[in-house]
Structures are given as C-alpha cells and as structure tokens.
C-alpha positions in Angstrom: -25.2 5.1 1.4 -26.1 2.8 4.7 -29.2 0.4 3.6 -30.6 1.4 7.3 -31.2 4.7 6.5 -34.0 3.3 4.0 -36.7 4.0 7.0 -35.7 7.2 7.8 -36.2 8.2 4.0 -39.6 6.4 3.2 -40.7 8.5 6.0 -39.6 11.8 5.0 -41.1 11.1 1.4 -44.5 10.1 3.4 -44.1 13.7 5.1 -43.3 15.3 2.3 -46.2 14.1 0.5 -48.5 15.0 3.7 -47.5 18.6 3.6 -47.3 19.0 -0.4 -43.6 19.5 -0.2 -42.6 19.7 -4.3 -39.1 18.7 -3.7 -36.2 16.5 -1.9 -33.5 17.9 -0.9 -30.6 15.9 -0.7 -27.5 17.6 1.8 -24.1 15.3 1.1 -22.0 14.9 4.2 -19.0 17.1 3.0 -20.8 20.0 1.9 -23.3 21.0 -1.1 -26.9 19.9 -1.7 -29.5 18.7 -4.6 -33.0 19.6 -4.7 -34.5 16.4 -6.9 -38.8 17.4 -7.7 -40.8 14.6 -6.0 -42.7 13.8 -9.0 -39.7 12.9 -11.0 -39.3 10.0 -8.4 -40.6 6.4 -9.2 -38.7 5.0 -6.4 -35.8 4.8 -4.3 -32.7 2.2 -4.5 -30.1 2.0 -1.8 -27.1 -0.1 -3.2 -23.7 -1.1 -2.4 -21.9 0.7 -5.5 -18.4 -1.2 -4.5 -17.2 -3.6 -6.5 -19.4 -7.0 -6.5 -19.9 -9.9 -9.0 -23.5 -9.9 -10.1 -25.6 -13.3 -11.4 -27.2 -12.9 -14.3 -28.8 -16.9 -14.7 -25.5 -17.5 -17.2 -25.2 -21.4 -18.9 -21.5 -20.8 -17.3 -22.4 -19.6 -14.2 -20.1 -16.6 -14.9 -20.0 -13.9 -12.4 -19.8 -10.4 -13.6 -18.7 -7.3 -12.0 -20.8 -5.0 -11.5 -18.4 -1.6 -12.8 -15.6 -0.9 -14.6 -12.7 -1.9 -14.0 -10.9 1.2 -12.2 -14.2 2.3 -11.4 -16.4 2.8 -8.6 -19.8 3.0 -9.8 -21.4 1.5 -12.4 -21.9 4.7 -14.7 -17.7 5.5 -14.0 -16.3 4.8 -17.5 -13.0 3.7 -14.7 -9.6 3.2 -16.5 -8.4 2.4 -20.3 -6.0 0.1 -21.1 -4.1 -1.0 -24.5 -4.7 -5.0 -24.9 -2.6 -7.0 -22.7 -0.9 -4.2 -20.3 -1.7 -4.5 -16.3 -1.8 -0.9 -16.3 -3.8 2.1 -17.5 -2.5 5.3 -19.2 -3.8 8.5 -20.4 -1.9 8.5 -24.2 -2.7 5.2 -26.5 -0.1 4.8 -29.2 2.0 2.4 -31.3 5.1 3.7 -30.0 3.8 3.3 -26.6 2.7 0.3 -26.4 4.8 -2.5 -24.4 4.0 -5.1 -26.4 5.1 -3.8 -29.3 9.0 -4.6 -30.1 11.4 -4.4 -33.4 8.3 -3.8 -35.5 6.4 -6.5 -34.3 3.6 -7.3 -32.1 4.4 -9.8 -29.1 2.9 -13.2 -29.2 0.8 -13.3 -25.9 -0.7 -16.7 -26.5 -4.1 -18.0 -26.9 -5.9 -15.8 -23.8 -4.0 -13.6 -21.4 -6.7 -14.6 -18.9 -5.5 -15.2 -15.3 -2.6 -13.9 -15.7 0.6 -11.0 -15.4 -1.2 -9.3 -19.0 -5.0 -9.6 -17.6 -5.2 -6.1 -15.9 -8.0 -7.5 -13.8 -6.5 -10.3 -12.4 -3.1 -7.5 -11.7 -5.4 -5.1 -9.5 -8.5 -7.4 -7.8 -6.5 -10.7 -7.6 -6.9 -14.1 -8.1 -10.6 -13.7 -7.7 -10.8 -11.8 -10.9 -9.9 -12.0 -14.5 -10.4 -10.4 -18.3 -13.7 -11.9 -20.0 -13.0 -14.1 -22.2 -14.2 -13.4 -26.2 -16.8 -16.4 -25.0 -17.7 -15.2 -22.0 -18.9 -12.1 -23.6 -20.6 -13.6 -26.6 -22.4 -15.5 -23.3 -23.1 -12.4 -22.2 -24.6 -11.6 -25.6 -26.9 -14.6 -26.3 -28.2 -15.1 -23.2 -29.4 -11.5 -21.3 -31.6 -8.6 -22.8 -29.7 -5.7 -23.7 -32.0 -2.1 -23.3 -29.9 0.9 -24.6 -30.6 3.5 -21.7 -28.8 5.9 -19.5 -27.9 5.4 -15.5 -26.8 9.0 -14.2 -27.0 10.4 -17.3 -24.4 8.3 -18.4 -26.1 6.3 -22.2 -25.0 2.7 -22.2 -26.5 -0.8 -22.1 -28.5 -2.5 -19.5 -27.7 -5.6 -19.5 -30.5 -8.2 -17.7 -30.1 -11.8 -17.1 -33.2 -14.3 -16.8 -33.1 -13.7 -13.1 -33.8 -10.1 -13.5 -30.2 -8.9 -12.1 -28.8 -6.6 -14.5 -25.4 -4.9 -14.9 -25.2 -1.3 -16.9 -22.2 -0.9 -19.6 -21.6 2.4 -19.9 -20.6 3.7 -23.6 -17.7 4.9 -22.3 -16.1 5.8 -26.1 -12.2 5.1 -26.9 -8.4 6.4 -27.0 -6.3 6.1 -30.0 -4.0 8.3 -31.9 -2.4 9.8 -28.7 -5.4 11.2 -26.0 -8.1 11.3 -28.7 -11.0 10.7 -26.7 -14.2 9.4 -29.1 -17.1 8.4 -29.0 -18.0 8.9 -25.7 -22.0 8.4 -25.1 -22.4 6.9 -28.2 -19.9 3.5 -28.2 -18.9 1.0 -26.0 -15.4 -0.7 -26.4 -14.5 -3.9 -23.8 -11.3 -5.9 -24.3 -11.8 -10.2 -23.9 -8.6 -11.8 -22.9 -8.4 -13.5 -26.7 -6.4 -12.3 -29.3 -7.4 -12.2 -32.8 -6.0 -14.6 -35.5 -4.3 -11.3 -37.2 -1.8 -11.0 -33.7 -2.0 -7.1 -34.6 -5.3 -7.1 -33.1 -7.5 -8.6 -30.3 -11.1 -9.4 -29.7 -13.7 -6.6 -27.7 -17.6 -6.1 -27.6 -18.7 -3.4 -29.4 -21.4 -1.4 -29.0 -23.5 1.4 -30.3 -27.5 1.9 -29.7 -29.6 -0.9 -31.3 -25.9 -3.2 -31.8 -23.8 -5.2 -29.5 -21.5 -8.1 -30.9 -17.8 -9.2 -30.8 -15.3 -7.5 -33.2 -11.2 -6.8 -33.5 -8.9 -4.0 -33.4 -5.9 -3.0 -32.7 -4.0 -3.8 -29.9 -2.5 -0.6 -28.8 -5.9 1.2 -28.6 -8.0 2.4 -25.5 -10.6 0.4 -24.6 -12.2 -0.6 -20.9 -12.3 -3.3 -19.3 -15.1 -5.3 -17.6 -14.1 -8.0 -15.2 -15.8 -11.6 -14.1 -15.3 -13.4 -11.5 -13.7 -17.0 -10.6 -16.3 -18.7 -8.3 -13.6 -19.3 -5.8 -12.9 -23.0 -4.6 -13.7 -24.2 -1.6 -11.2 -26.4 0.9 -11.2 -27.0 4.4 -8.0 -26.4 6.2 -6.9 -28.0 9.8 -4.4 -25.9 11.3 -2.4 -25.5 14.5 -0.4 -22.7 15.9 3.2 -23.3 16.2 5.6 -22.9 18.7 6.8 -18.8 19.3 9.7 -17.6 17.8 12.9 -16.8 19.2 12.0 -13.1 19.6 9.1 -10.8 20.9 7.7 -8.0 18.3 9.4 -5.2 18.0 7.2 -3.8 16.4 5.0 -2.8 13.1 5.6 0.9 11.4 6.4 2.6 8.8 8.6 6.1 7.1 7.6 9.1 8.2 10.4 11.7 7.1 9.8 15.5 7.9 9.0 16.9 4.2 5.6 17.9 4.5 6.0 20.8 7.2 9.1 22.1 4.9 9.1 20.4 1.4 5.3 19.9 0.9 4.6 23.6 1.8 7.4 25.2 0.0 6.0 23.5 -3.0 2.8 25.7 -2.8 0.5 23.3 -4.6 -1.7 23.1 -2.8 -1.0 21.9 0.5 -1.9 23.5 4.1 -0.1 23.4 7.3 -3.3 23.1 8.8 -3.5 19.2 7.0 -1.0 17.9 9.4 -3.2 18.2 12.5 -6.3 17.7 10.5 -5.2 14.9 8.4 -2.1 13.8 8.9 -2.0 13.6 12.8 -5.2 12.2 12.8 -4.8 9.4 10.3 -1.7 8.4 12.4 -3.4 8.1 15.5 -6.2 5.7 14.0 -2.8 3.7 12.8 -1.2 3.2 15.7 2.2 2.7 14.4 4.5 0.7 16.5 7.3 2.4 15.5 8.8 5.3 13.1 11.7 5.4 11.1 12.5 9.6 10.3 15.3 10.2 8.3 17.5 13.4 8.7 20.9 15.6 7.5 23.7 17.2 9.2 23.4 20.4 8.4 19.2 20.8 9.8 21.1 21.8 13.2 25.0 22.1 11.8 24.9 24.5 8.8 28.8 24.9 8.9 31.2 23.0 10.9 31.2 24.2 14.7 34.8 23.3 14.9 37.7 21.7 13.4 37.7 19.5 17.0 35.0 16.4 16.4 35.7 15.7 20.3 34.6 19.2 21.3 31.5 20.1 20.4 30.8 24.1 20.1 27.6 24.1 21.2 26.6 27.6 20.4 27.4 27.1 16.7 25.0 25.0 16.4 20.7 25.8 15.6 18.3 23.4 16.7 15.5 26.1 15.0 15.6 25.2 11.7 12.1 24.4 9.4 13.5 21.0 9.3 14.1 20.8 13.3 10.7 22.2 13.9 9.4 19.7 11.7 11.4 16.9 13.2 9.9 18.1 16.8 6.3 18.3 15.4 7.0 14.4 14.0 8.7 13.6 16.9 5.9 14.9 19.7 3.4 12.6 17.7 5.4 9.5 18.4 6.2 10.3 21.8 2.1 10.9 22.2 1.1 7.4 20.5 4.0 6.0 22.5 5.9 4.9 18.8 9.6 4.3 19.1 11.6 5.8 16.7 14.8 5.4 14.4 16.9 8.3 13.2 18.3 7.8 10.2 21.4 10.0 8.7 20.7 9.5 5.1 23.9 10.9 4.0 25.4 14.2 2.9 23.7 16.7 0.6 25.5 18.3 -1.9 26.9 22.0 -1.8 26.9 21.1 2.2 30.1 21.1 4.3 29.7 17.4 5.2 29.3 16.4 1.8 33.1 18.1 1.5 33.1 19.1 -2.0 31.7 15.9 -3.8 29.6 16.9 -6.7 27.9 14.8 -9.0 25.1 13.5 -7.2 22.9 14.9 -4.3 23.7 12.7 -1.5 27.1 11.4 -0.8 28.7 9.9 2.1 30.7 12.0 3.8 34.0 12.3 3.5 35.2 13.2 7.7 34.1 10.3 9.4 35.1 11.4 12.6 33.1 14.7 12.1 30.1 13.0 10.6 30.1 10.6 13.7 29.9 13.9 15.7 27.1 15.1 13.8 25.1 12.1 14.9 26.0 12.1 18.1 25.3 15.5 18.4 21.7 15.2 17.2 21.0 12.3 19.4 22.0 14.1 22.6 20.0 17.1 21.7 16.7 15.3 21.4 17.2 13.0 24.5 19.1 15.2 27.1 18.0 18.5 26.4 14.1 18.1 24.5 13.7 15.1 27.0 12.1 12.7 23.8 11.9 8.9 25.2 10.6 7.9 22.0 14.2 8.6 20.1 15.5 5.0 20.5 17.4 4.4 17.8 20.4 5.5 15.2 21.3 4.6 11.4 23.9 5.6 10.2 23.5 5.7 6.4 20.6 4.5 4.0 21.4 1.9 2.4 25.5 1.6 2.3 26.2 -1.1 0.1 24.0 0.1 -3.3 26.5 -1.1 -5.4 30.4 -0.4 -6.3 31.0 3.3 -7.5 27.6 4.3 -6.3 27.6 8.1 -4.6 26.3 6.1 -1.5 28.4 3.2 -1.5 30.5 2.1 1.1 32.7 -1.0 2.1 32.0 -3.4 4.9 35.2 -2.2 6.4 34.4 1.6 5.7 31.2 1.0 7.2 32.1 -0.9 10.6 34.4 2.5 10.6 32.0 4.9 11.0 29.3 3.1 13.0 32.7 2.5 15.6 33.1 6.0 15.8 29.1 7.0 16.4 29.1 4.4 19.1 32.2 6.3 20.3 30.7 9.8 20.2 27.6 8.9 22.1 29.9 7.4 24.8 31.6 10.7 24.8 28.7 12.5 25.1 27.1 10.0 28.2 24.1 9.1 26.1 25.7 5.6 25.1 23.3 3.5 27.6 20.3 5.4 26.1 20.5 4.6 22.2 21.0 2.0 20.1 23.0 1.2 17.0 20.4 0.1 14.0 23.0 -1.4 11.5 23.7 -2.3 8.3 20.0 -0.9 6.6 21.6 -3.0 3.2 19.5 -4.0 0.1 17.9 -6.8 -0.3 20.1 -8.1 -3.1 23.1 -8.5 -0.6 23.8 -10.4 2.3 27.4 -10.3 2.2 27.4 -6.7 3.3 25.3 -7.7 6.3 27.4 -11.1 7.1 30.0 -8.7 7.0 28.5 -5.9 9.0 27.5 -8.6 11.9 30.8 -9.9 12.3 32.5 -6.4 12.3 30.3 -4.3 14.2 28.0 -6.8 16.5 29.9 -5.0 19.8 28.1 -1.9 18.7 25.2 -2.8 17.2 21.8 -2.9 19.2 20.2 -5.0 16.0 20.8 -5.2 12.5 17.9 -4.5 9.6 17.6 -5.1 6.0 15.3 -3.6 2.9 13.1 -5.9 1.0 12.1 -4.8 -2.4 12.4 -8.2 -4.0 9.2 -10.1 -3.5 5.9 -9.6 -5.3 2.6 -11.9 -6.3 4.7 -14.7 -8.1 6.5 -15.7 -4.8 6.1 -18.3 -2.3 5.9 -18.0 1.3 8.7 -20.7 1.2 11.1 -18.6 -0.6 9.9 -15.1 1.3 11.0 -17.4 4.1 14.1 -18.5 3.5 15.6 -15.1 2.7 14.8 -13.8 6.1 15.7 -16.8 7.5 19.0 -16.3 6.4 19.3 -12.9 7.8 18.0 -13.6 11.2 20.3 -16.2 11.5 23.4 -14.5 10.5 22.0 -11.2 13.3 21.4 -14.5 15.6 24.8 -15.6 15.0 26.6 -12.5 17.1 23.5 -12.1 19.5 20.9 -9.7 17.7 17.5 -9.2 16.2 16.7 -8.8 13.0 14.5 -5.9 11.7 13.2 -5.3 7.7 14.3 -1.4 7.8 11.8 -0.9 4.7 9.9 -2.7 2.4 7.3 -2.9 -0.4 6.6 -4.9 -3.5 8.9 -5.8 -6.0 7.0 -3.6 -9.1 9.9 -0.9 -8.8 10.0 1.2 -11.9 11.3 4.7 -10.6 13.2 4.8 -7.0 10.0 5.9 -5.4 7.5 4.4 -7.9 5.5 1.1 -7.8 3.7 0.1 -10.7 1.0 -1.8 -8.3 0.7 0.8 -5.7 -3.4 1.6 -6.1 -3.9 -2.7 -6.4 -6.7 -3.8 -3.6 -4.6 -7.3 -3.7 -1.3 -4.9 -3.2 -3.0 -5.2 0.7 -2.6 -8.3 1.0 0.6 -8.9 -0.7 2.1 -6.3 2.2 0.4 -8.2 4.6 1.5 -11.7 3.8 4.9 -10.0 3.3 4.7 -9.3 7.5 3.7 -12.1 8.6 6.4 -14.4 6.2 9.3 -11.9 8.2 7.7 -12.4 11.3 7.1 -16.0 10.9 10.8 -17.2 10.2 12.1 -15.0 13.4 12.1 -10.9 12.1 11.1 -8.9 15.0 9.6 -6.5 13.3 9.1 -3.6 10.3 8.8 -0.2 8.5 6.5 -0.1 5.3 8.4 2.9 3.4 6.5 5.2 3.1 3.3 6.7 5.1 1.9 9.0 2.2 2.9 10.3 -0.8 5.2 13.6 -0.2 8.1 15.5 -1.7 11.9 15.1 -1.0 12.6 18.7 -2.1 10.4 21.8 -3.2 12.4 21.9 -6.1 11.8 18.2 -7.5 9.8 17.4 -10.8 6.9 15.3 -10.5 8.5 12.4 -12.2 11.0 12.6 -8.8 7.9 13.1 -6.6 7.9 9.6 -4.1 4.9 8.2 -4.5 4.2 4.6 -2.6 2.3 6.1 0.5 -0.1 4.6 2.2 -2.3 7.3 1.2 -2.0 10.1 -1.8 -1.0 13.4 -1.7 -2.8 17.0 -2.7 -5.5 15.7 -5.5 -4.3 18.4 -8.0 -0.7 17.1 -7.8 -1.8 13.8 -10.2 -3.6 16.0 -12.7 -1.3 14.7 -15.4 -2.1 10.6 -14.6 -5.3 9.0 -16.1 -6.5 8.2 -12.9 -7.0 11.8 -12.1 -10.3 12.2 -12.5 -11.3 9.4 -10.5 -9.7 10.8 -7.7 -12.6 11.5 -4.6 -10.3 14.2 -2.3 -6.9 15.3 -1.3 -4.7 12.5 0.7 -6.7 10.1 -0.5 -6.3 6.9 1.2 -5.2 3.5 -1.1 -6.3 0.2 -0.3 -2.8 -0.6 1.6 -3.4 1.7 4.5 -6.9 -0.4 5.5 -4.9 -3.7 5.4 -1.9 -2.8 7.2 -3.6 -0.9 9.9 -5.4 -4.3 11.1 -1.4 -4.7 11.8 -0.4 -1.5 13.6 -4.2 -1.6 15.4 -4.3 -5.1 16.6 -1.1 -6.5 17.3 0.9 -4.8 19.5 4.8 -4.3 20.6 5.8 -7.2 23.3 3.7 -10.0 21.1 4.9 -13.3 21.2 5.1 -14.4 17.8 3.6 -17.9 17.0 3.6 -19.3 13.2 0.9 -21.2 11.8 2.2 -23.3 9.3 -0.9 -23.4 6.2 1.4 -25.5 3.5 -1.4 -24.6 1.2 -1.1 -22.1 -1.8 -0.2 -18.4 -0.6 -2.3 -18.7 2.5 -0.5 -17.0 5.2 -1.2 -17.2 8.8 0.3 -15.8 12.2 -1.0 -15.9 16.0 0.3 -13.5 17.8 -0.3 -13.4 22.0 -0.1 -9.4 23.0 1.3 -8.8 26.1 -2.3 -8.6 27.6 -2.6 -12.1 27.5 -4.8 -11.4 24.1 -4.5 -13.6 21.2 -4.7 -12.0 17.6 -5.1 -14.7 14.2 -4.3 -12.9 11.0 -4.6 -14.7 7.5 -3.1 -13.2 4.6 -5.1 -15.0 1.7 -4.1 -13.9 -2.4 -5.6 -17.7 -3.2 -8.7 -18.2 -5.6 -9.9 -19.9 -2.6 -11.7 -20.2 0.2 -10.8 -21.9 2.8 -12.8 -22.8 6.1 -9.8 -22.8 8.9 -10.1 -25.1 11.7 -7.7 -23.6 13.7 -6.8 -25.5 17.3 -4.0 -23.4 19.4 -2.7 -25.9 22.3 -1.3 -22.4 23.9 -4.3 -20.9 25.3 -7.2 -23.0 27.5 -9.5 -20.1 28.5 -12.7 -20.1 26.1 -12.9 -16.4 24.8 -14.7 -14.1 21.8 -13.1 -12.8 19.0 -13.7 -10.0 16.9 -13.6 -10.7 13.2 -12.2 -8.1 10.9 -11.9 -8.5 6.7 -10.1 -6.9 4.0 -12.4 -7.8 1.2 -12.4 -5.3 -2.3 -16.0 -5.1 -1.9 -16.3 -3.5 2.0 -13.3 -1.3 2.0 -14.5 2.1 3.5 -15.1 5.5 1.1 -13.3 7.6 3.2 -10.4 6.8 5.8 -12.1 5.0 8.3 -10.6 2.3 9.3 -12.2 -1.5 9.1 -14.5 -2.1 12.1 -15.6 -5.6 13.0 -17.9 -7.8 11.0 -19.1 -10.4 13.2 -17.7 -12.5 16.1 -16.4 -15.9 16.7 -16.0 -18.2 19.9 -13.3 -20.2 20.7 -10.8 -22.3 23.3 -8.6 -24.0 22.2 -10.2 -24.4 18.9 -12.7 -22.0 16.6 -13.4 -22.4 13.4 -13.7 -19.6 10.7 -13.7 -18.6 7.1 -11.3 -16.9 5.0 -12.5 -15.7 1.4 -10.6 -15.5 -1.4 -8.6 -12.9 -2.0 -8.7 -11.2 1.4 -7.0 -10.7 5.1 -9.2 -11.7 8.2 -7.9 -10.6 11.5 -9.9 -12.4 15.0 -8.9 -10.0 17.6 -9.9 -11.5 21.3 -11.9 -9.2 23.3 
C-alpha cells in the first residue's frame, strides 16, 4: 500500500467518526472487500512489506530481514528447506535429502554461511546470508521477545533497544514425508552452523514462554530467516570505452506458438482471451527487440505436396492450421512493436512425413534434405510474399545440430553446411533470396568446433552465425564470460559476420526446460550481466529462452512442462510445488522479467555499443548510444558492494538529465508493472552515481 494514501485515510476515519459510521470498509483493487468495526482500530500502519533488513540496536550491528525467507510478509511462514540445500521442497526425508550419500551425512564444514548451501545467499545474493548459531543467540540476549499474533498468525515479536521489531511467525515443521506440525504453536529457523554430531545442525526453537538454540536433524523442514551483510563501500573511477565492432542487433527473447494451440488444448485452465489480456500486453510493456519462433513442416505441409522439391504444389498445401493461426497472431504482434523475427525449423516430429519413418524420439532431422529445404523455403515465401510480414527476417534451420554424436538431432558440420546450401537455394528459386537471411549454426555452448566449422563451410550463405549459452552462472567471471564469446565473434568475424547468442540462461540446468534458480531476485542480475559480458566483447545481440512458462504439447506431463519464463503459467498448474501457495495470480511475473525489461525498454536496435571496463569484482557495466543520439549506462552489480561510480564518457560533450532506474529486491513491483524511475542525475561528460549491492541501475538520458 502507497504511504501517500496515509492522508486520504486519516480523513475518511475523521468522517467516519463525524457521521457515526460503525465500520471501514476496505475495497482491494482486484475485486472483494472487508468491512473492519471502527472501534476494533487503535491505529493505522502503512508499511513496505517487501523484503528489508531491519536494526534492532544489535552489539554486531546485524541486520535482519524483516520475513521469511520465500516470503512476502512478515506473518508468510515462506519456504522450508532441509539444512544445507539452496532450495525448498514440499516432502522432507532421509532418502531425499542431497546431502545424504552411502549412509552418511556430508561434511559441510564449520558454517555454510555465504555460500552455494546457504539458501539465502542462493536466492537474495551476496547481500544476504543464513544466521549464524551466534547471530541468533544475539538475537536472543539482546531484544525482548512478546509471544503474540500479526494477522492472526501466533509467533514472536521480536524488539530491539531501538524499538524496531521483527515478528517470527511459529510457522511449525516437515519431517517424516509432508507431515506438517506444529504450526501456530512452534517456531523452527536453521543457523548456518552445524552441530558437533554432523547428523544434525543448530536452529532457534521456539514455543510460547521459550526461545533458545537447539539441534536436529539435518534432513528436516525448518524456515529460514535471513540477515544481512552491511555492504562495503568503494568508490570506482570509470571511463567508457571505445564502441565495438558492431551496432545492436538487438535484445529478445523465445516466443514459440504453444499457447493459442498447446496451452488451450491442455484445458487447465487457460483462456484464449489471456493472450490479448496478458500476454499481448505484457509484450508491449517489453519492447522486445526481436523474436525468435520456432516452427514444423507439417503446420502448412501435412503430407508431401509432391515428389518434385523444385516444384512446389501449391494447392497441397494449408496455411489454416491452429498452429499457422497461431504463428499469424505471434507474428502480427511483432510486426506491430516493429520486432524482427527468426524462424526456426526445430526439426521433424515423429509419425510425420518429414521425419521419414525414424522412431525413437520425437524430433529428428529429416531424412530428404532437399525436400526439407523446400519446406523452409516454402514457409518463408508464404509469410513475406503473400501475408506481406516485414518483420520475418530471418531463417534457422535446425535447433541445435551438433547435441552430441548419436543424438536424434545430431548432425555433422558437413551434413549441416548441406542443408543450409540447399535452403539458401530454395529461397533463390522462389525470388525471396534478397529478403531473408540465413541464421546459422544455433550450436551449444560446449562446442565451437561445430561453429569454426560451420563459418568456414557456409559463410557464402550465412547472414550471421549464433550460439546458445547455458554454461555460465554466479561463480563466473566477467573475464571468462568474455573470453568465450570472444572467441566466437571472432571466428563469425573471421568470414565477415556477426555474432548472435540464439538463447541463453543460467547454468542451473536440471531438466531440459528446468532451472533450479529460476524464481532467484539475483537470477536478474545474473541475466543481465550475462548481456552486457556478450555485448561487451563484440555479440550484437540476444534471445532469453523463454518469455513464460508454456507447454510443448497438450499431451506432456508436468515434469516435461518448460518452465524458465520470464513469467509463470496458469496458478493451478504448480499445485504440486511447495511454492504453490505462495503464488499471488495466474502468469505471475518472476523477478527476471523486471530486470531484463530495463534491456528491451531502454536500449534500443541501432545502439552503438561502448564497454566500460569495471576490473572490480562482478561489477558489469555497458554505455550504449541509441540511434537518437541518447546515451543509456547499465550496471549489472551481484557484489556485496557498493560502489559510488564516477563515470567520465569522452564520447558525448552536451550536458544532459538522466533518468535513474534500480533493480533492488526490496522495490520490485506486486504486480507486472514495470520499474519506473527513481530519481535523476545530471551529467556531461561526467556524472556521478551509486550502485547498491546486489542490484542493476540503468541512467536513461531524457
């Protein structure tokens, strides 16, 4: 709730009391009201219920938060987690627990405290951390602890000297499976300390009228409550560099046509009125620079139209398919927000005629080159000669060709150059050759052999070459992000081309379309200081796979369901994950989409691309001059630090004012708003501005 609605209350209390009104009725923005008696009211608090470190007058100055952790109000019980695992689960068992091999529980060490175990440090960053056991004996000794009830919610109120207070709910305990106990009446918080038995670890305890530090079993299901790291401060003199060798291309992301077809047939839940209320919407606010849509042969070719791949049957053919209309409906929103999008033919499905009897898998590559260079070509001329879409720019052939030896999708360099010969062929043939380009090679990250390969064999077809990233994460430096797409700009550079990052996330793969950090406020930054490393050592551009969570097929379990979206999918879907109950609404946005979207919003196609070298910690930082003669600075910060940037930019002379923007954990929106400026800044050829820990700050000149 806005604090500047507090006048606009106080005086609707005053005229309620003037006209001996008995009750205040609350009306909540989405629907439904509370009637609260106005006697029952001693007085009225507006607060900012996000995530925030509270002082409570501590000898160790120690910050605490003032929720959960996983939760977004302080009487939110938030998530459980088994000692020492970054992530939290519904089921609490021996069996289950990670840290428990050949019979034996795994040494952590003295504290897992600041680091890959601490679940807190994991989802808020380096800002953030587990207590440790002394910490919350601190915590004990030094603030009054009243056993009361926030919400209705019993717990502890704990007050500091100073008079701030936090509340600990007594949020209970899982063990045995999902046995849920002692909810209300106990409160169970991990330290970061083991015990001296290494089956168990140390937690506060408490019940009414007792609070101290005990031990139990590692593999139980206790809460969390984090503290803060006072960040350090350091002032920072920086220049921006020189631009690089290429413009941007642009910043986008996935956006395959399953929700229109898949997502409906699924019936769970989903409305086809959520693409143009939700979906449409949310993409306009984005801004995407570009799309990349992926599609198969048989939306528009069911069966062959002819054993002839140089004549094309044209009435064998139907371009009215669920999937086609789909495609349109994807591809009128790009051509509206003026995106530029990439086809891409993921392969051959099986039980298809392209897929020409392979079984075994559910993609293949197909086995008639010549007729599956037709099918492209086919498609391409379609939706630029006869639907008249400008925004249709570019073709891949194949997702991801070189997966690995005896893969279903695997191809060879040689088999490869092949078939994108033979696609540059058809589209001759068909006189739409000068109108698309060839987007080649789309290899994993793993391999830059295939792409060497693929730029030396096909660089007289290619328009650019691109590359999927799922290899970087938290533990890397901007050094070594660096260098690996330094090498593959060079190699595109080599025969004349760009290079492009085709898709990319973090490196916390555990299913082919899971990430076990996807919800992480620092996974924001992390995608963002991903960016600006490709952009920085001479990428022109990227695609975040994918935009929101979605279904391949209607007939796919949920443990196939791709989930790394910006944003969620139907609420209901997740019923079965522990976080389901703290889920708000449907398509639910995570903290990604409000830190990329500062990328899509602000920077624009056409930027020149100008480095700014930091050399300090993971402190990433781009200038980018939009083709408006604007300048844009974005700082990716995952540092413990703040840093005060003195930034001087020989490039522009002009004094100007920019608007500052933040990604911080505790101003990120409630609903999907995007972030709206927090302040301003002036500057020439030099401004000066700070950059929290733990956070992205974009100054966007007006």
């Amino acid at each position: 709730m806005k604090k500047h609605l507090l006048t606009g209350f106080i005086a609707l209390l005053f005229a309620l009391h003037g006209i001996a009104q008995t009750q205040m009725v609350i009306r909540h923005s989405s629907g439904g009201m509370k009637a609260i008696p106005v006697n029952s009211i001693a007085n009225i608090t507006f607060a900012d219920d996000r995530l925030s470190a509270v002082d409570l007058a501590l000898p160790s100055h120690t910050l605490w938060a003032n929720c959960n952790l996983g939760a977004v109000y302080p009487d939110e019980s938030g998530d459980f987690f088994a000692w020492g695992e970054a992530t939290q689960k519904a089921s609490f068992t021996q069996q289950n627990y990670s840290h428990f091999v050949a019979g034996n529980y795994t040494n952590l060490g003295s504290t897992i405290s600041a680091g890959t175990n601490d679940a807190a440090f994991e989802a808020l960053g380096a800002q953030w951390a587990m207590p440790t056991d002394a910490q919350l004996q601190e915590l004990v000794d030094n603030c009054t602890w009243k056993w009361s009830s926030y919400n209705g919610i019993k717990g502890y109120t704990v007050t500091g000297t100073n008079g701030n207070s936090i509340f600990l709910p007594a949020t209970g305990n899982y063990y045995n499976g999902t046995t849920h106990d002692n909810v209300g009446t106990c409160g169970f918080y991990w330290s970061a300390n083991p015990a001296t038995n290494t089956q168990k670890a140390r937690f506060l305890g408490f019940k009414e009228g007792e609070y101290k530090l005990q031990e139990n079993m590692r593999d139980l299901g206790f809460c969390i409550r984090p503290v803060a790291h006072k960040p350090l401060q350091q002032a920072l003199s920086l220049s921006v560099g020189s631009p690089t060798n290429t413009t941007l291309q642009g910043i986008g992301f996935e956006l395959d046509p399953h929700f229109l077809t898949a997502c409906l047939a699924k019936n769970d839940g989903a409305k086809a009125e959520d693409w143009d209320n939700v979906i449409v919407p949310r993409v306009r606010k984005m801004r995407p620079h570009n799309l990349r849509v992926w599609v198969l042969s048989q939306w528009f070719e069911p069966t062959n139209d002819n054993n002839d791949p140089n004549v094309t049957n044209w009435d064998a053919l139907n371009f009215n398919t669920p999937e086609m209309q789909a495609l349109y409906k994807e591809l009128d929103l790009a051509e509206e927000i003026g995106a530029e999008v990439t086809l891409v033919f993921w392969g051959a499905t099986v039980n298809t005629w392209m897929a020409g009897g392979q079984t075994g898998n559910w993609l293949f590559v197909p086995t008639n080159y010549d007729e599956w260079a037709e099918n492209c070509a086919i498609l391409a001329k379609h939706l630029i000669d006869t639907k008249h879409y400008t925004c249709v720019k570019m073709i891949t052939p194949i997702n991801e060709p070189n997966f690995y030896p005896g893969h279903w999708q695997y191809m060879s360099a040689e088999s490869y150059s092949s078939i994108c010969h033979k696609i540059a062929a058809q589209l001759t043939r068909m006189g739409i050759r000068h109108k698309i380009e060839l987007n080649l090679s789309d290899n994993i990250d793993n391999d830059v052999h295939f792409l060497s390969e693929a730029c030396t064999r096909t660089n007289d077809v290619a328009g650019m070459f691109n590359s999927h990233c799922y290899i970087f994460g938290y533990e890397h430096s901007n050094a070594t992000i660096g260098a690996w797409e330094r090498n593959n700009v060079q190699l595109a550079q080599a025969v004349g081309k760009k290079h492009f990052i085709g898709e990319f996330g973090s490196n916390r793969t555990f299913k082919a379309a899971r990430q076990t950090d996807i919800d992480f406020y620092k996974r924001g930054i992390l995608i963002n200081r991903l960016v600006l490393n490709f952009l920085n050592n001479g990428a022109c551009g990227c695609s975040y796979w994918q935009m929101f969570d979605s279904w391949y097929s209607a007939y796919d379990s949920y443990a196939s369901m791709q989930q790394i979206g910006m944003w969620r999918y139907i609420k209901d879907v997740y019923r079965s994950e522990p976080y389901f109950n703290k889920l708000k609404y449907d398509y639910q946005p995570r903290p990604q989409y409000y830190a990329y979207s500062l990328l899509t919003c602000h920077v624009r196609p056409g930027a020149a691309i100008h480095p700014i070298s930091t050399n300090q910690g993971n402190l990433t930082a781009t200038a980018f001059k939009n083709t408006d003669g604007k300048w844009v600075y974005v700082f990716a910060n995952p540092d413990n630090t703040t840093y005060t940037i003195s930034l001087n930019n020989s490039f522009r002379s002009t004094s100007g004012t920019f608007d500052a923007y933040r990604y911080l954990a505790t101003e990120l929106p409630y609903d999907d708003s995007l972030l709206e400026p927090i302040g301003h800044v002036n500057g020439a050829t030099h401004l000066q501005y700070t950059v929290p820990a733990t956070s992205v700050i974009l100054l966007k000149e007006r």
